[in-house]
N, C-alpha and C positions, 0 to 999 in steps of 0.2 A: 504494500500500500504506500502511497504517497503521503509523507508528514511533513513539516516544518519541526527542524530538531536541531541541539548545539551536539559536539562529542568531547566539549568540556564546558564548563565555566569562563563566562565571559566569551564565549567563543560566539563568531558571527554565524548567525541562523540561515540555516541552508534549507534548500527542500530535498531529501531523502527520501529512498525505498528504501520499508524498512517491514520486518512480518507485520504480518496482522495479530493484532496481540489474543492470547490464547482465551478464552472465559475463566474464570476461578470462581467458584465457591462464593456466593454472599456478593458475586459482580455481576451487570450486564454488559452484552458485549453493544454496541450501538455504533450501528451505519451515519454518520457525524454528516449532517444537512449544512450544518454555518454553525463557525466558532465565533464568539463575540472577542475583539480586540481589546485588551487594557493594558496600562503601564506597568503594571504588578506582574502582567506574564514574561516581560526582560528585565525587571526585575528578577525576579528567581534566576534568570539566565545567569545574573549578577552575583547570585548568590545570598541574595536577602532570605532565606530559610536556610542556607548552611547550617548545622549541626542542630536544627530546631528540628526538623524532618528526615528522614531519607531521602536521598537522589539515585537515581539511574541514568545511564548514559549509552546510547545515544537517548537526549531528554526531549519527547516533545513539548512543548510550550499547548499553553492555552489553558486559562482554568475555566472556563464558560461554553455550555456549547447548547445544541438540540440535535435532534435527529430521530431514527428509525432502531427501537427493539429488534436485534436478529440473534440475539440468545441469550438465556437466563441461565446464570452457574446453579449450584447446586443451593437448596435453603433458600432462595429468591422466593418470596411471595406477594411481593406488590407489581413485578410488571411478568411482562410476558410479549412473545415472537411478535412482531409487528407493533407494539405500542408506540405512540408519537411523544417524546417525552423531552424535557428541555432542567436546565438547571447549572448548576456547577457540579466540574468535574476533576477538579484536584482535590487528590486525594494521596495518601501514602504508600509508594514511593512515588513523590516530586518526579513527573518524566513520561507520564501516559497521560497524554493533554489532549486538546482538542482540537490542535489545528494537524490532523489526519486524517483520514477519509475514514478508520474505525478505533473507537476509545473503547475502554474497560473504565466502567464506576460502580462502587460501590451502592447496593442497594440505599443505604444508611446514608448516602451523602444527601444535600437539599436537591434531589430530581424528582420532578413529577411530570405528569400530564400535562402537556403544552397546550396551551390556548387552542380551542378552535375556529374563533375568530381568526387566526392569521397565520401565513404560512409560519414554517421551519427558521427560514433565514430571519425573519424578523423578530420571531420569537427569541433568537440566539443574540437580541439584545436588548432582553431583558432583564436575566438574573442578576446578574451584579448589580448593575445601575439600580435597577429597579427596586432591590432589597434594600439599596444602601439609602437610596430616599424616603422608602420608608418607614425603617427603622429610624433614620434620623427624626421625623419625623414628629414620632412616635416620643422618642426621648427628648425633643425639646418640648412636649405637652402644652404649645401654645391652643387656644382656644381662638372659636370664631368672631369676627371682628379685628383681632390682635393683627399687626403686624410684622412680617417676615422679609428681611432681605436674604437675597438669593446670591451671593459673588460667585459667577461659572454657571448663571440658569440655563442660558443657551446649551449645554455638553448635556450625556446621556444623566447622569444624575440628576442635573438642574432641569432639565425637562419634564424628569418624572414627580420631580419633588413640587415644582410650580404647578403640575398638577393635581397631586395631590392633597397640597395647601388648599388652591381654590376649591376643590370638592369639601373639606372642611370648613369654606367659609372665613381662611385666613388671609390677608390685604398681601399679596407676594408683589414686593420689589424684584423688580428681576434687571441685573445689570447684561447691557450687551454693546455689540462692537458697531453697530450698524441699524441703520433705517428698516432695512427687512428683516434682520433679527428680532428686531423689537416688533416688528408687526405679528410675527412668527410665534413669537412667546406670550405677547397679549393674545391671542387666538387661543394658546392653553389655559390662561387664565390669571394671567400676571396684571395689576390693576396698575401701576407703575414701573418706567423704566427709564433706567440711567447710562449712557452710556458712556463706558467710562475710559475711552478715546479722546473723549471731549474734557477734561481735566478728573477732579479728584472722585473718587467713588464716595468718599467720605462726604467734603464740604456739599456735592450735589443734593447727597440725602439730606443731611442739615438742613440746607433750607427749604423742602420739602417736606422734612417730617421734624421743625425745629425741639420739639417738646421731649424726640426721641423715640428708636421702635423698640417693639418686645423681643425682637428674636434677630437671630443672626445665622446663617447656614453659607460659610464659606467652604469651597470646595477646591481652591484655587490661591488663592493667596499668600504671598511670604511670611515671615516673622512678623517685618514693620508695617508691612501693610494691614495683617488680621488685626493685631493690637490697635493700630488707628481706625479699624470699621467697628469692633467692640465699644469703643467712648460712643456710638452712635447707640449701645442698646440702653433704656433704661436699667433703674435699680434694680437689682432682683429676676431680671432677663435672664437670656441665654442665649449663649455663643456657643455657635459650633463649628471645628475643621477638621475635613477627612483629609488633610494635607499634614496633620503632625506638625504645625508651628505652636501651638498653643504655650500661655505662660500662664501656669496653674497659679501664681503668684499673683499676676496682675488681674486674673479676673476675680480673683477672693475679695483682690482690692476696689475691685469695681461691685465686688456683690453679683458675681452674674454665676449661673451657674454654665456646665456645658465642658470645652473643653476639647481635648482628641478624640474622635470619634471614629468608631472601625467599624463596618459592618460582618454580623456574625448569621452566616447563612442559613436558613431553616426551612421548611418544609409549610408551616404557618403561614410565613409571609410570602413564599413565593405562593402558594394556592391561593393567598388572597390578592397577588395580584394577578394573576390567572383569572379570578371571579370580575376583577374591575374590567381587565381588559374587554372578557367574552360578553359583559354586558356594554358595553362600549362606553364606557368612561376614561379610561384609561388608553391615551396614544402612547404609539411607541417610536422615539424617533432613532432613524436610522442616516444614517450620514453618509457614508460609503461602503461600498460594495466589493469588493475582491477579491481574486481567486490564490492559490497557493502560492504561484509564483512571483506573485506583487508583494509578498507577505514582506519577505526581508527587505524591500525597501518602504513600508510603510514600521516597521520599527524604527529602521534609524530617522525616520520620519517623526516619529511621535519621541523616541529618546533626544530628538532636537527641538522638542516641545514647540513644533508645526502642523501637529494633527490638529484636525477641526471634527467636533463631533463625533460622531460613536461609529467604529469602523465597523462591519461586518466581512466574514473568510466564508468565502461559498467552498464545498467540496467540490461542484461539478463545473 
C-alpha cells in the first residue's frame, strides 16, 4: 500500500510502499477514505512523544482519519466489514497513521460512525478540530448572551467553535485577515469581526467592546500577544490557548480562569458532533484537498506556518 512515512526522526516525509498492516486482536483494519492534516502529525515526526509512547519505523504520520471497515481483529464488538467510520487514529505504537490507503485502530480509540450527512473526505475533518472546539467550549462554561473572542476563527477549530458558540446563543468575535473571510465567518454565526491586518487585535476590540468581554478562545497566538488579548477579558472571565503560551501567573493576576488547553479525545463528543452535523447545524469546513503525493510539500508548507485552513489527504 501507498503511505506517507519518515524511516527516522526528523526525517523528511516520503511516500512509500509499504505492507498493508496485518489486523490484531481489539483492532480494525480500515480502507482510509481522507486523512485530516494537522501540525501535531510533524510534530511527532519531531519527536514530541519521544519516550512518552512507543514509535515504529518506517512511521506513518496522520492521527485523524475516516474511511471503510474491511476487518475486525479478534474481541471487536462495536464495528464490523463495511462500516463507515471516522475518528482519531493514533494510537500505541506512534507509526500506523492515516495518511495510507489502510490503518489499524484500536476499537477503544474515539472512532465511531461517521456522519451520514456527508461524505468520507469531509468527514476526515472533523475529529480533531471539531473535538477541540468543543470541549473548549464546554470548559470555558460561558452562557448565552456572554461574549466570546475567537483569535484563529477562520482555521478548522475556529470555525467549529464560532459555530458552536452561536448555536449556544454566545456574541462570537471572530478575528480574520480579509473582507470575504469575514463574510464567511458571519454566515456561521460570528456577530462581530476584527480584522487584525488592519492594526491591533486588542485596541480594535477595546473600542468595540470598551467595558470588556467574558471569554477568550485563542488558538493562535504568541506569549505577548495572548497576555495583551486576556487584559481584554473581564474579572472572573476566561482565557483560553490551544497554543501552550499561557502565564498561569498573570491570569490569577487578572482573576481569569482558563489557561493551556488540550483536547482529550472521546467517543461522547465526537457522537455529539456526529448528531449536530447529521441534523444540519453543524458545517464542516474544509480548505484543501490533496492526494499522497502533494503531502510532503504541504508539510513543509504548514511547518513554515503558510497553510491556510484545514487541509484534507484523499487516498484515491
Amino acid at each position: 500500500m501507498k503511505a506517507v512515512a519518515v524511516s527516522k526522526f526528523r526525517d523528511t516525509p516520503q511516500v512509500m510502499e509499504l505492507p498493508q498492516p496485518a489486523v490484531r486482536a481489539g483492532m480494525i483494519l480500515i480502507r482510509v477514505a481522507a486523512a485530516g492534516m494537522n501540525p501535531f502529525d510533524w510534530k511527532m515526526v519531531d519527536g514530541i512523544m519521544d519516550g512518552h509512547m512507543p514509535h515504529q519505523f518506517p512511521l506513518i504520520m496522520g492521527v485523524e482519519g475516516a474511511g471503510t471497515v474491511v476487518a475486525a481483529g479478534e474481541g471487536v464488538t462495536r464495528f464490523k466489514e463495511g462500516d463507515k467510520v471516522y475518528g482519531q487514529f493514533i494510537h500505541s505504537p506512534i507509526g500506523e497513521g492515516a495518511y495510507a490507503e489502510y490503518a489499524i485502530v484500536p476499537e477503544s480509540n474515539a472512532i465511531s460512525a461517521a456522519p451520514k450527512s456527508i461524505d468520507l473526505t469531509t468527514a476526515a475533518a472533523v475529529p480533531n478540530a471539531g473535538m477541540t472546539a468543543l470541549q473548549a467550549l464546554e470548559h470555558a462554561g460561558l452562557k448565552k448572551g456572554q461574549t466570546l473572542l475567537i483569535v484563529g476563527a477562520t482555521g478548522g477549530v475556529g470555525s467549529f467553535a464560532t459555530q458552536l458558540a452561536a448555536l449556544q446563543g454566545i456574541q462570537v468575535i471572530a478575528t480574520v485577515s480579509s473582507d470575504a473571510a469575514a463574510q464567511r465567518i458571519q454566515q456561521l454565526g460570528a456577530v462581530t469581526t476584527v480584522n487584525y491586518k488592519t492594526g491591533s487585535i486588542a485596541e480594535q476590540v477595546k473600542q468595540t467592546y470598551p467595558d470588556g468581554i467574558d471569554g477568550l478562545m485563542d488558538l493562535m497566538s504568541k506569549k505577548d500577544a495572548f497576555a495583551a488579548n486576556t487584559a481584554l477579558v473581564k474579572n472572573g472571565g476566561v482565557a483560553l490557548t490551544t497554543a501552550f503560551v499561557a502565564d498561569d501567573v498573570l491570569l490569577k493576576e487578572r482573576n481569569l480562569r482558563g489557561g493551556n488547553f488540550e483536547v482529550k479525545g472521546n467517543l461522547t463528543s465526537l457522537d455529539q458532533l456526529t448528531q449536530l452535523i447529521d441534523d444540519g447545524k453543524l458545517q464542516v469546513p474544509v480548505g484543501h484537498t490533496i492526494n499522497l503525493q502533494e503531502v510532503p510539500a504541504a508539510i513543509e508548507k504548514s511547518r513554515a506556518g503558510h497553510a491556510t485552513g484545514k487541509t484534507i489527504i484523499t487516498m484515491e
